[in-house]
RORO-231921 format. One line per 10 residues: number of its first residue (from 1); their letters; for each residue x, z, y of N, C-alpha, C. Coordinates in steps of 0.1 Angstrom, whole numbers, plus 5000, padded with zeros to 4 digits. Layout:
% RORO-231921
NUM	A	X/Z/Y/X/Z/Y/X/Z/Y  ...
END
This chain:
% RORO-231921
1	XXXXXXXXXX	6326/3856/7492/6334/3858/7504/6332/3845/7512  6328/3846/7522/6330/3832/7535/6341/3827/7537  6342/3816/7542/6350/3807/7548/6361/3817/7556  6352/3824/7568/6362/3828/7580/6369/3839/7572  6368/3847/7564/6374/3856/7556/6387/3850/7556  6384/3840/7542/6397/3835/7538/6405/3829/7546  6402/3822/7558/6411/3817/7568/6420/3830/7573  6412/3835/7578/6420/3851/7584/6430/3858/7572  6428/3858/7559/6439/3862/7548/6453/3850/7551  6446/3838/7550/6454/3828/7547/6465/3826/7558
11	XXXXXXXXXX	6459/3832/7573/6469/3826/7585/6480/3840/7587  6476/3848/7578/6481/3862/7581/6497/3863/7583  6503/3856/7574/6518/3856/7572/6523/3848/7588  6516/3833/7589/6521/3830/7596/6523/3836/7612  6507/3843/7613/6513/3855/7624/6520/3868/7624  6523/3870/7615/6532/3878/7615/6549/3875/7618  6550/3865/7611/6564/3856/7612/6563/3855/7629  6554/3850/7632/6559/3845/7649/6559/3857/7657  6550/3867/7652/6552/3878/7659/6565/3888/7659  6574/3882/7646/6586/3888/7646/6594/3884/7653
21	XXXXXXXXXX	6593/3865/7655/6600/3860/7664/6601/3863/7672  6589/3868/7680/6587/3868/7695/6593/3882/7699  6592/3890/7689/6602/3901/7692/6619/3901/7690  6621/3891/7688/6637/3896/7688/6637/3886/7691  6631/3876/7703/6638/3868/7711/6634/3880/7726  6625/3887/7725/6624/3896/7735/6635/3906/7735  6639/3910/7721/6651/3919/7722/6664/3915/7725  6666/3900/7725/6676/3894/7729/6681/3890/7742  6666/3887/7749/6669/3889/7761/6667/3897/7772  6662/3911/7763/6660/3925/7775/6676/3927/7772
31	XXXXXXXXXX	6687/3931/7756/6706/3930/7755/6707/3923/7764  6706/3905/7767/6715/3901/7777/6716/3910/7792  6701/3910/7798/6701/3913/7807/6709/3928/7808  6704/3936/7803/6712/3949/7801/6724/3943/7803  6731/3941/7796/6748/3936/7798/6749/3924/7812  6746/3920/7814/6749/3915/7831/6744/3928/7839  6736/3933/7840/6734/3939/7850/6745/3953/7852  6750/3958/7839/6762/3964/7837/6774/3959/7839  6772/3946/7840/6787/3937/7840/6786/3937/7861  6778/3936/7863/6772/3935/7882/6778/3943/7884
41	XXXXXXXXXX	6773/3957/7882/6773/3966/7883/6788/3976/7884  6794/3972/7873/6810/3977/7870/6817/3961/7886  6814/3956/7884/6818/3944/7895/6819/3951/7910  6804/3960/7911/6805/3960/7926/6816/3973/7927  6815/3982/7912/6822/3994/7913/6838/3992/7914  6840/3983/7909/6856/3979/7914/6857/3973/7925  6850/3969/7931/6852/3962/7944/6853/3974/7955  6839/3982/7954/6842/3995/7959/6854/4001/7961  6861/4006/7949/6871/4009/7945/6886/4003/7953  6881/3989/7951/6897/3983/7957/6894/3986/7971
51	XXXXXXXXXX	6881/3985/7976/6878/3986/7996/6884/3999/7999  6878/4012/7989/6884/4026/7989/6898/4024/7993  6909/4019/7985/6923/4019/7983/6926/4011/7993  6918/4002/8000/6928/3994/8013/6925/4001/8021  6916/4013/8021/6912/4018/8034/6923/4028/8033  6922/4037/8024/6933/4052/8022/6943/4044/8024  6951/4028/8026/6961/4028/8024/6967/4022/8043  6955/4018/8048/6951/4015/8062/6952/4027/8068  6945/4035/8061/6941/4051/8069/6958/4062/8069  6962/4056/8063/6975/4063/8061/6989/4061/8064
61	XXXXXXXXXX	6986/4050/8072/6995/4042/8076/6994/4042/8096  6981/4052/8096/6978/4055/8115/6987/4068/8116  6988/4071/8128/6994/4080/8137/6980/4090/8136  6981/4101/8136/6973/4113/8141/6964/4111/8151  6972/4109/8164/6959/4106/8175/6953/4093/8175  6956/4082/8162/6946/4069/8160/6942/4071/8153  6942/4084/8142/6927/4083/8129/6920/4093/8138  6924/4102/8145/6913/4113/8153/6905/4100/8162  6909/4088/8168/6896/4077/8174/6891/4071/8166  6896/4067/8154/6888/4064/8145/6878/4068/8137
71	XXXXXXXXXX	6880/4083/8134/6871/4090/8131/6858/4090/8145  6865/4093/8155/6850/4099/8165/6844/4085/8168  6853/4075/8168/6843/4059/8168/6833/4059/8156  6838/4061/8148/6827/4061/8133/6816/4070/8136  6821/4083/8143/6806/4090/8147/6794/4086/8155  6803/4082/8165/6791/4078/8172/6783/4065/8168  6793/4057/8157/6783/4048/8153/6772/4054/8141  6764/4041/8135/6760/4039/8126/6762/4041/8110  6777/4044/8109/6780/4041/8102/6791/4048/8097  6790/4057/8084/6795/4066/8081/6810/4059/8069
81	XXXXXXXXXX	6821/4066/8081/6830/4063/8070/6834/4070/8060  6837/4062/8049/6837/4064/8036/6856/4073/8032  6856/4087/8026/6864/4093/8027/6874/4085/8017  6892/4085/8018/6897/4079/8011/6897/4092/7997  6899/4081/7989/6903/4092/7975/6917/4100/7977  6914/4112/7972/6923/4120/7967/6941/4114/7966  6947/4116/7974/6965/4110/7968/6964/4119/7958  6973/4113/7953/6984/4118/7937/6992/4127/7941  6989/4136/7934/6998/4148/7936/7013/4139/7936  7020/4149/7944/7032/4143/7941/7045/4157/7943
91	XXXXXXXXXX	7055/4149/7936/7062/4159/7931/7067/4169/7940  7069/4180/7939/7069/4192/7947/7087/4191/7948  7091/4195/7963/7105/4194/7962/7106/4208/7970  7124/4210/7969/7125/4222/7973/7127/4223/7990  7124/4229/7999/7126/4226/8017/7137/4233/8023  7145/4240/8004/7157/4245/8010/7165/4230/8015  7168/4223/8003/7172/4210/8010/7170/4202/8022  7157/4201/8029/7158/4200/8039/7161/4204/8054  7170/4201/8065/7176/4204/8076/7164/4206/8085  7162/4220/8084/7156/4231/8095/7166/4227/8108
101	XXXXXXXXXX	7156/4230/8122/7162/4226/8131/7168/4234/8137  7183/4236/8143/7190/4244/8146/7189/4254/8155  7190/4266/8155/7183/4275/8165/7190/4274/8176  7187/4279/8188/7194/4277/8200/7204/4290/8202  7215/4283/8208/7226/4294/8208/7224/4303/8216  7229/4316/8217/7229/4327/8221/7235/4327/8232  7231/4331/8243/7238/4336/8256/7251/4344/8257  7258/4340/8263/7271/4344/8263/7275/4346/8279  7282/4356/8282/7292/4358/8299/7301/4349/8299  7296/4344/8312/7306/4332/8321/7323/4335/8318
111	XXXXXXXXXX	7324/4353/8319/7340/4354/8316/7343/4353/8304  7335/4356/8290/7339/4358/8282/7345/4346/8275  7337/4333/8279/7344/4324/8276/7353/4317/8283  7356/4324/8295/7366/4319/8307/7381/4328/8300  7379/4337/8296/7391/4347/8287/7394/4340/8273  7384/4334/8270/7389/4320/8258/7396/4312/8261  7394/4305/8270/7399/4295/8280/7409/4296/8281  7414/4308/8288/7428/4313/8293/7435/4318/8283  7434/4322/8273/7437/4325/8267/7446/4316/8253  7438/4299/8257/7445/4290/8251/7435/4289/8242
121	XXXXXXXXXX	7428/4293/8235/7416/4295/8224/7407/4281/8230  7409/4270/8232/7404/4260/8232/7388/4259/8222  7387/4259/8213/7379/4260/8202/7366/4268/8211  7374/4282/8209/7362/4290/8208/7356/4288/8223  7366/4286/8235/7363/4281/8248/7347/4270/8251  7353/4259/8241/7343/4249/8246/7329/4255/8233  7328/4266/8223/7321/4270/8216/7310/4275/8228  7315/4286/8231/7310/4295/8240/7304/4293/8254  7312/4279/8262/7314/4274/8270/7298/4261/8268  7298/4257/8255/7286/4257/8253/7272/4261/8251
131	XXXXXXXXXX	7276/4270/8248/7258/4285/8250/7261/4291/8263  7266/4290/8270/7272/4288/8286/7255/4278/8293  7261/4264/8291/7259/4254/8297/7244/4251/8292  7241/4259/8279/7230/4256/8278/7219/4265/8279  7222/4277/8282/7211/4284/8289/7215/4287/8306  7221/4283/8312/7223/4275/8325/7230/4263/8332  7220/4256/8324/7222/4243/8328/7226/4234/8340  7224/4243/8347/7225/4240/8363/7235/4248/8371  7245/4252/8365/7255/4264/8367/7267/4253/8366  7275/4245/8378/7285/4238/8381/7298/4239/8376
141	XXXXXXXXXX	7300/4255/8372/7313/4255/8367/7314/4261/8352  7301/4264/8350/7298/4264/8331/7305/4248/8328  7294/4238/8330/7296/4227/8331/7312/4224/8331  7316/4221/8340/7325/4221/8349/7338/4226/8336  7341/4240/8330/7349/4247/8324/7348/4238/8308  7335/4238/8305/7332/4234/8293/7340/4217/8292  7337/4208/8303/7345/4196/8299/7363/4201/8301  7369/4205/8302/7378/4214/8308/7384/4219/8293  7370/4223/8281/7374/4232/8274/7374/4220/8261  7370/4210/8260/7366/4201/8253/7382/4190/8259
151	XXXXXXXXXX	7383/4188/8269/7392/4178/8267/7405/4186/8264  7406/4197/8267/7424/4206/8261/7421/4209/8242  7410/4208/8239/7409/4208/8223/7409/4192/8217  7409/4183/8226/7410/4166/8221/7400/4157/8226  7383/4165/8225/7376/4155/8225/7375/4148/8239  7378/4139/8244/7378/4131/8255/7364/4128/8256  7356/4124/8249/7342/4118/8250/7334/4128/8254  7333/4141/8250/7328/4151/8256/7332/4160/8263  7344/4160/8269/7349/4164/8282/7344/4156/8294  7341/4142/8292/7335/4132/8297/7317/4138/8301
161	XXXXXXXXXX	7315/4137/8293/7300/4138/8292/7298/4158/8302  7303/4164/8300/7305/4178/8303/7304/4174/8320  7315/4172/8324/7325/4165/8336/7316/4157/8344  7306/4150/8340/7297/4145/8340/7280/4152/8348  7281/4157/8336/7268/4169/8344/7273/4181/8351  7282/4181/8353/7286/4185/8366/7282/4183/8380  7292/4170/8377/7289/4156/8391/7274/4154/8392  7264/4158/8380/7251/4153/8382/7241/4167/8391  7250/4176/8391/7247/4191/8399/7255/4190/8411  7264/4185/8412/7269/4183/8428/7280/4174/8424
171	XXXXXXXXXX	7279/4162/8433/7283/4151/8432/7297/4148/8440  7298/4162/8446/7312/4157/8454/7317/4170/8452  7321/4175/8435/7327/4186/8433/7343/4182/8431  7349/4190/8435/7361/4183/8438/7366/4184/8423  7367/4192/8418/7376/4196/8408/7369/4186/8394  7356/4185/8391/7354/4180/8382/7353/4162/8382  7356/4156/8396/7360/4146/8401/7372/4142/8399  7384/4152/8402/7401/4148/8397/7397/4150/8380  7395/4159/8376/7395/4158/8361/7391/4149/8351  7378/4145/8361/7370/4136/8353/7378/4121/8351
181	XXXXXXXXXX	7384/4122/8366/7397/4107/8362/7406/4110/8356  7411/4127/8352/7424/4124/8342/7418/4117/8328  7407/4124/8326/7398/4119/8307/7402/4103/8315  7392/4094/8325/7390/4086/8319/7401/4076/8320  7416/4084/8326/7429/4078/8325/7435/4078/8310  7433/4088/8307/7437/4089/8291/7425/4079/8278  7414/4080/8289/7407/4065/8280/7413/4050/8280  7420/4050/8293/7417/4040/8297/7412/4031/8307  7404/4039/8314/7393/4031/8322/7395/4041/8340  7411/4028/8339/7420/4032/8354/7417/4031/8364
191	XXXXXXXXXX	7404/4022/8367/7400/4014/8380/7388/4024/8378  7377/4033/8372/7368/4040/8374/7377/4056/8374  7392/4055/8371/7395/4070/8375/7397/4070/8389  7406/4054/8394/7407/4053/8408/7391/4055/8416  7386/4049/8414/7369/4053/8424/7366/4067/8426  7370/4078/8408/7367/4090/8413/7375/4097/8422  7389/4098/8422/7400/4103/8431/7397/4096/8441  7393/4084/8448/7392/4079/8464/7377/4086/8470  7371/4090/8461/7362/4099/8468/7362/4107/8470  7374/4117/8466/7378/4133/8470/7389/4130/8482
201	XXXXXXXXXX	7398/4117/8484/7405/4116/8494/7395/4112/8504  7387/4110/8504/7375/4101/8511/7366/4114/8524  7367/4122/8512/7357/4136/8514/7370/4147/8520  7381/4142/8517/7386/4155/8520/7403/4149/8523  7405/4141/8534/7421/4135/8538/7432/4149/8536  7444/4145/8530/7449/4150/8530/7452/4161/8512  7446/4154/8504/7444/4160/8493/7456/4159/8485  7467/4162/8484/7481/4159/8480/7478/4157/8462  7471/4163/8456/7466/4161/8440/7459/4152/8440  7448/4147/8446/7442/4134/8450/7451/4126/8449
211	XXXXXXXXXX	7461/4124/8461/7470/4115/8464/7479/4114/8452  7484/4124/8446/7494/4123/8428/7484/4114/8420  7471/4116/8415/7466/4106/8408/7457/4094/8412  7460/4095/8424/7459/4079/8427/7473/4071/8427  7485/4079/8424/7495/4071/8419/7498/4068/8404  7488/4080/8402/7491/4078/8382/7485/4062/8380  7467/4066/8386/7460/4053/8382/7465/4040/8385  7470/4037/8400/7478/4027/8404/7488/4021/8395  7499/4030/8388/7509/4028/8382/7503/4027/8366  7494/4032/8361/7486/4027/8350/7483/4008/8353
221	XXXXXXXXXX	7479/4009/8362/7470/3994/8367/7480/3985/8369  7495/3989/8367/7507/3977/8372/7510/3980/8381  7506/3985/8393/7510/3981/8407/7516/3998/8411  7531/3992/8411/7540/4003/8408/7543/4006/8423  7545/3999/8431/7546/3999/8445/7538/4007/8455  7526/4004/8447/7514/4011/8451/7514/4026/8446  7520/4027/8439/7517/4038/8428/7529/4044/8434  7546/4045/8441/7548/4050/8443/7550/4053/8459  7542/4046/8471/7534/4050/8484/7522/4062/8482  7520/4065/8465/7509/4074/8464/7520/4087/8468
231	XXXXXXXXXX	7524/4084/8457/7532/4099/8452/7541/4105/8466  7546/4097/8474/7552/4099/8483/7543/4105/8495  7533/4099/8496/7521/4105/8503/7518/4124/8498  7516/4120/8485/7514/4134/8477/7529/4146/8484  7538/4139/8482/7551/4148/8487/7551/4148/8498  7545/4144/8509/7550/4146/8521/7532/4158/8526  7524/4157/8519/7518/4169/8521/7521/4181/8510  7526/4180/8501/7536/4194/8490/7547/4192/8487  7561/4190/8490/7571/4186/8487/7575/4193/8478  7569/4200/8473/7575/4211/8460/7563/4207/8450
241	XXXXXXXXXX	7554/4190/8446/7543/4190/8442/7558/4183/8426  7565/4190/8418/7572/4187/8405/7565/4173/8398  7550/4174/8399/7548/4161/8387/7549/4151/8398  7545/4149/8409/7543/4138/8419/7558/4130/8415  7567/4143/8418/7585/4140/8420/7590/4132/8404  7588/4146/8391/7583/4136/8379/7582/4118/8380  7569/4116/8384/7560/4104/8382/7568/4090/8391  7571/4096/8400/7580/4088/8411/7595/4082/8405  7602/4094/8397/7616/4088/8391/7612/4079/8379  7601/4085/8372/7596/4072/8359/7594/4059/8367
251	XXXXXXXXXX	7592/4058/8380/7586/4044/8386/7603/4036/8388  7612/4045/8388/7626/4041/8394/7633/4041/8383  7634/4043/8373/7635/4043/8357/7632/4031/8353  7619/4026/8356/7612/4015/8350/7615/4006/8355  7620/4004/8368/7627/3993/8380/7641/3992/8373  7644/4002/8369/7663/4000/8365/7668/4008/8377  7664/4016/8383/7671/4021/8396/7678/4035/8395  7688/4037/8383/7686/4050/8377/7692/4059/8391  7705/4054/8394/7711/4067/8403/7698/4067/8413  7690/4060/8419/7679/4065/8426/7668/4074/8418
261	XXXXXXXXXX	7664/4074/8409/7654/4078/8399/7663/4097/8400  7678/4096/8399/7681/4114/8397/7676/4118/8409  7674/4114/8420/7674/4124/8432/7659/4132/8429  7650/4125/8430/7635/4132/8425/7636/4137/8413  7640/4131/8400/7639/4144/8389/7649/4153/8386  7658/4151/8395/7665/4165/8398/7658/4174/8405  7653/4169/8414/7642/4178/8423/7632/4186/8412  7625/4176/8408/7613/4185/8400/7619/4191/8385  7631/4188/8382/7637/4196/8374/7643/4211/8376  7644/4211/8388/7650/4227/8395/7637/4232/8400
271	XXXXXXXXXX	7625/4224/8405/7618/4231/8406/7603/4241/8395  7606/4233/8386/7598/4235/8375/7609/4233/8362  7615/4241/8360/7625/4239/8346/7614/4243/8331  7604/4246/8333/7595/4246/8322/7588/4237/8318  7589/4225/8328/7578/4211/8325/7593/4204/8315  7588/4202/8305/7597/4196/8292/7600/4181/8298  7590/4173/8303/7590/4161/8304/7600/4157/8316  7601/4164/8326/7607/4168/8336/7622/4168/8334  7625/4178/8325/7642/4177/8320/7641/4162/8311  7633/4159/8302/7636/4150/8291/7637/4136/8295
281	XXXXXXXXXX	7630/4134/8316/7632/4119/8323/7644/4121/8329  7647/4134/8333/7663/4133/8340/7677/4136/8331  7670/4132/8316/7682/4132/8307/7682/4115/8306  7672/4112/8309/7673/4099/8306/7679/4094/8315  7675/4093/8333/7682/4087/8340/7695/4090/8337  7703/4103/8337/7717/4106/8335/7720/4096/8324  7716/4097/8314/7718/4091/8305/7722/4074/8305  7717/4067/8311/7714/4054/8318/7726/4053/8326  7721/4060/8341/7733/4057/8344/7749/4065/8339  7751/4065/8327/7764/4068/8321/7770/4081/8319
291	XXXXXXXXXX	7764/4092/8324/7767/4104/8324/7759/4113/8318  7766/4114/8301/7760/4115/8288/7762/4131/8285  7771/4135/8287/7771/4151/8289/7759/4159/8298  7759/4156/8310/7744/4163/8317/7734/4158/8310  7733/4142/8305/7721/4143/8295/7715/4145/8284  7726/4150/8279/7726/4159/8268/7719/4175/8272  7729/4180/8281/7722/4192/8285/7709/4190/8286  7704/4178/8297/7691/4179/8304/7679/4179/8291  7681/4174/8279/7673/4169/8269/7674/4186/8260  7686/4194/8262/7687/4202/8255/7672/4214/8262
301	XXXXXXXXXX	7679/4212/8272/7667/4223/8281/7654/4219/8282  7652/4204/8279/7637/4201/8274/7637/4210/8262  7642/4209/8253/7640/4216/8237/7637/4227/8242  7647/4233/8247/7647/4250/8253/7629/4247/8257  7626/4243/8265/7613/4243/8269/7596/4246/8261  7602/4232/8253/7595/4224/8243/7602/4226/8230  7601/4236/8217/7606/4233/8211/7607/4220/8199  7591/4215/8202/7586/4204/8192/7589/4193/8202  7595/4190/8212/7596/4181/8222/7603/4170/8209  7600/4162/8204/7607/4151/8193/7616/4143/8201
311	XXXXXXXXXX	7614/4136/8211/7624/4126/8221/7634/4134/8223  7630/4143/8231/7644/4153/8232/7653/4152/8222  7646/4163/8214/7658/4164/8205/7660/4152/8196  7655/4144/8194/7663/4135/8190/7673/4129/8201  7670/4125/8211/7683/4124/8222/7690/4132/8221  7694/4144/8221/7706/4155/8226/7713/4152/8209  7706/4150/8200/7712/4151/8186/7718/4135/8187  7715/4126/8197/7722/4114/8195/7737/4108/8203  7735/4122/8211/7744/4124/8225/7755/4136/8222  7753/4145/8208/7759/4152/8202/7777/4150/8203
321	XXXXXXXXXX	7783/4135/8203/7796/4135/8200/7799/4129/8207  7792/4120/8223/7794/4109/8230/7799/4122/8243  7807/4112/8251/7819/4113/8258/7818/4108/8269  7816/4113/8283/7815/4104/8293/7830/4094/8295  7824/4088/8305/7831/4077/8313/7844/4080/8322  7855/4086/8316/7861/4094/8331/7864/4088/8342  7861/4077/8345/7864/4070/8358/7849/4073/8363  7840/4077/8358/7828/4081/8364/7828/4094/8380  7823/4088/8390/7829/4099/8397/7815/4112/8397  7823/4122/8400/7813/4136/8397/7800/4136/8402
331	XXXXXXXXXX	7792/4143/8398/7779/4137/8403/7776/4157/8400  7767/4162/8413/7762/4177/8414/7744/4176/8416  7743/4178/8405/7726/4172/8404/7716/4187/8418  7719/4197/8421/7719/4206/8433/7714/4200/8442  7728/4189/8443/7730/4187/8457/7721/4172/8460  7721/4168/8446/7710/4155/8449/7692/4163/8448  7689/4170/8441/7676/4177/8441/7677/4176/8457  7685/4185/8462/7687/4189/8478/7684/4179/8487  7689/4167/8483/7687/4157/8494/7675/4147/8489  7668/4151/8485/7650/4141/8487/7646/4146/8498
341	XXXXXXXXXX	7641/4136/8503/7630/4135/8512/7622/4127/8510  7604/4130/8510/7599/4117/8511/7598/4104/8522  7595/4094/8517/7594/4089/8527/7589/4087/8540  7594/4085/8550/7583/4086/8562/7567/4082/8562  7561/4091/8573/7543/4090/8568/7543/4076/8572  7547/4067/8586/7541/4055/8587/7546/4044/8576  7562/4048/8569/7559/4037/8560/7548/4041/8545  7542/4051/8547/7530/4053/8534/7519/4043/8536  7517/4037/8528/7503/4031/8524/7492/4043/8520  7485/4053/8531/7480/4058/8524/7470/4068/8538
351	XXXXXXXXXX	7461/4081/8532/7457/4087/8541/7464/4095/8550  7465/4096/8560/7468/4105/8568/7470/4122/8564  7478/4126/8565/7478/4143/8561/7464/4147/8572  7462/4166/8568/7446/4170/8570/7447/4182/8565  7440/4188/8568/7431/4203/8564/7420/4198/8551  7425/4206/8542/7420/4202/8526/7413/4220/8527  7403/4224/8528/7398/4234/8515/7388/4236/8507  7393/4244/8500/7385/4247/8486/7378/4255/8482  7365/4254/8481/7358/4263/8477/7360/4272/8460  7365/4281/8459/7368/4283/8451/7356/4295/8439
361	XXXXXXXXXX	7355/4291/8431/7349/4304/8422/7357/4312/8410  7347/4319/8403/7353/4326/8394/7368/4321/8382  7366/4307/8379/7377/4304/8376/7381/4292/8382  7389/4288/8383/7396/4273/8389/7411/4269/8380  7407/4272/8366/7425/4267/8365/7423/4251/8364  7437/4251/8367/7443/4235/8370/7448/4231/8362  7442/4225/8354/7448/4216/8345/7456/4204/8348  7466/4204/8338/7478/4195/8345/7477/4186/8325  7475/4173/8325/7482/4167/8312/7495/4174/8310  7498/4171/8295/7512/4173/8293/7521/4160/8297
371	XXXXXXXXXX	7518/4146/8295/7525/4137/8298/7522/4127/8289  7527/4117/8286/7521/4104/8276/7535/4104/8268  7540/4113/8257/7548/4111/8256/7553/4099/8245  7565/4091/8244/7570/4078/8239/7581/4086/8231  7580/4083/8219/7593/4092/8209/7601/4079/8211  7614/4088/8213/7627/4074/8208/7627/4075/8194  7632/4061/8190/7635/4060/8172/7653/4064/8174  7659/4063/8164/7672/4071/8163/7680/4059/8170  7692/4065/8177/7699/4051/8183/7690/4048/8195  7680/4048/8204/7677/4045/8212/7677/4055/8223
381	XXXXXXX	7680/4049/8236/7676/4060/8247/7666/4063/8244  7662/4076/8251/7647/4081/8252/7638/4077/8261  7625/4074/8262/7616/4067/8274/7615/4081/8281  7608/4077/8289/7607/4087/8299/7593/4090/8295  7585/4101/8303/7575/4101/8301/7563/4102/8318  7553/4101/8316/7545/4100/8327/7541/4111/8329  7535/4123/8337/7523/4135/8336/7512/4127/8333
END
């Protein structure tokens, strides 16, 4: 055997050993690479992933007509946007619970809820009086009835608002102009009832209901003097106007002027024996000034009137066993009703009498307050009351 033989036996192992080396350092680092390039790989896939979720979360956070430009911007570009994933189902709820939007009310006849109205049915008045107003909106005395029907069931704020769009369909309606300053006398807000009543005396001299609540608001506002040059104005164009007469003896009441105060609410006591408040201020004046028997009567005939009138009858029940004054000399309440007059026109602070008419429609009632009434506690005279 040669030399080269046995060298080639002899080196045999040693290449073998390196050739095993060289294989499992090759198999070591084709594993690593494999696993980085998987480890890259899952990297860029979550990155993906999170870009996905800020977009669906961007994308769902637009209005309708800003993903519809977003989308057609993405068209015309280059560049295709990438759809968000799927939301999560989410829990199914029932849509009975949720508030479906109210259907619109049914058309109703102008009289039928004018025969609510009249009828005292307040409720169903300003019900009806509302599917009225709202399928003719533009109809003055729908409007018009409906605040009308809303402030005799309580709500002031929407007798207001009624009363309102009225004035916003004709601006110099008379009637929803006086009304609209009784609400916002009974709110409160006396110097904007006065602005609406000077624009119907404005529009129309000689308005004697005009002229009564521009003495209400005046005499709300303090200025009692003023307030009673209204009322007297009001009387000298209706001398038979009972609350004007009313509102005037409360002003002479409130002065301390009682035997002045009987001549006018004697008046509007004979002339309206149904207005409760009416008999229940001329029990007071009698009462006041010392002649406790007619004010007993006068408070009785409020009850008679009114039978829930509380002041009343608590007065006539406190006047039950009291005894006039017999040096009191006789007093014929007839004959003082009899003798009012108002005052002369030139000492009025006020408009000139006039030709007043009224356009009148299918209903026109006149609402009159009942009065601001003040309960006496037991032992006390009774206050009077205001219309």
């Amino acid at each position: 055997m040669n030399r080269k033989s046995t060298d080639t036996r002899e080196g045999w192992p040693l290449r073998f050993v390196l050739g095993g080396v060289v294989i499992v350092v090759i198999a070591i680092l084709a594993a690593y690479g494999l696993q980085t390039g998987v480890q890259k790989q899952e990297g860029e896939s979550a990155e993906v992933e999170r870009s996905l979720a800020d977009w669906a979360r961007a994308e769902a956070s637009l209005d309708d007509e800003t993903r519809a430009g977003a989308y057609a911007a993405a068209a015309e570009s280059d560049v295709t946007p990438v759809e968000p994933a799927a939301a999560p189902a989410e829990t199914e709820t029932s849509t009975e619970d949720e508030a479906s939007p109210a259907a619109p009310p049914a058309d109703v006849d102008y009289f039928t809820a004018e025969d609510a109205y009249l009828a005292g049915d307040y409720d169903q008045a300003a019900h009806l009086f509302t599917a009225f107003a709202y399928h003719h909106p533009e109809h003055v005395w729908g409007n018009y009835m409906l605040g009308l029907s809303e402030w005799k069931r309580g709500d002031a704020a929407a007798a207001e608002a009624a009363l309102r769009a009225a004035l916003a369909i004709r601006p110099e309606h008379r009637k929803s102009l006086l009304n609209l300053g009784r609400v916002l006398m009974e709110l409160g807000r006396n110097e904007e009832a006065l602005e609406l009543v000077d624009r119907v005396r404005e529009a129309a001299p000689g308005d004697a209901e005009a002229d009564r609540l521009r003495g209400r608001a005046l005499h709300n506002l303090g200025r009692a003097d003023e307030a009673a040059a209204a009322y007297h104005q009001a009387l000298s164009l209706d001398p038979e106007d009972a609350w004007s007469l009313n509102n005037l003896g409360l002003i002479l009441i409130e002065q301390e002027r009682f035997d002045d105060a009987l001549v006018p609410l004697a008046r509007a006591a004979e002339l309206a024996p149904a207005i409760a408040c009416a008999q229940n201020n001329l029990g007071v004046a009698l009462e006041r000034a010392g002649y406790l028997a007619m004010a007993r009567a006068a408070y009785e005939r409020a009850v008679a009137a009114d039978s829930e009138h509380a002041s009343a009858l608590a007065s006539a029940a406190r006047l039950a066993d009291r005894v006039d004054d017999p040096e009191l000399p006789a007093l014929d309440l007839a004959i003082l009703a009899g003798s009012f007059a108002p005052a002369a026109e030139e000492d009025l602070a006020g408009t000139p009498a006039g030709e007043c008419e009224e356009t009148s429609a299918a209903a026109e009632p006149v609402l009159e307050p009942d009065g601001n009434v003040v309960m006496a506690e037991a032992g006390e005279i009774a206050q009077p009351e205001l219309e």
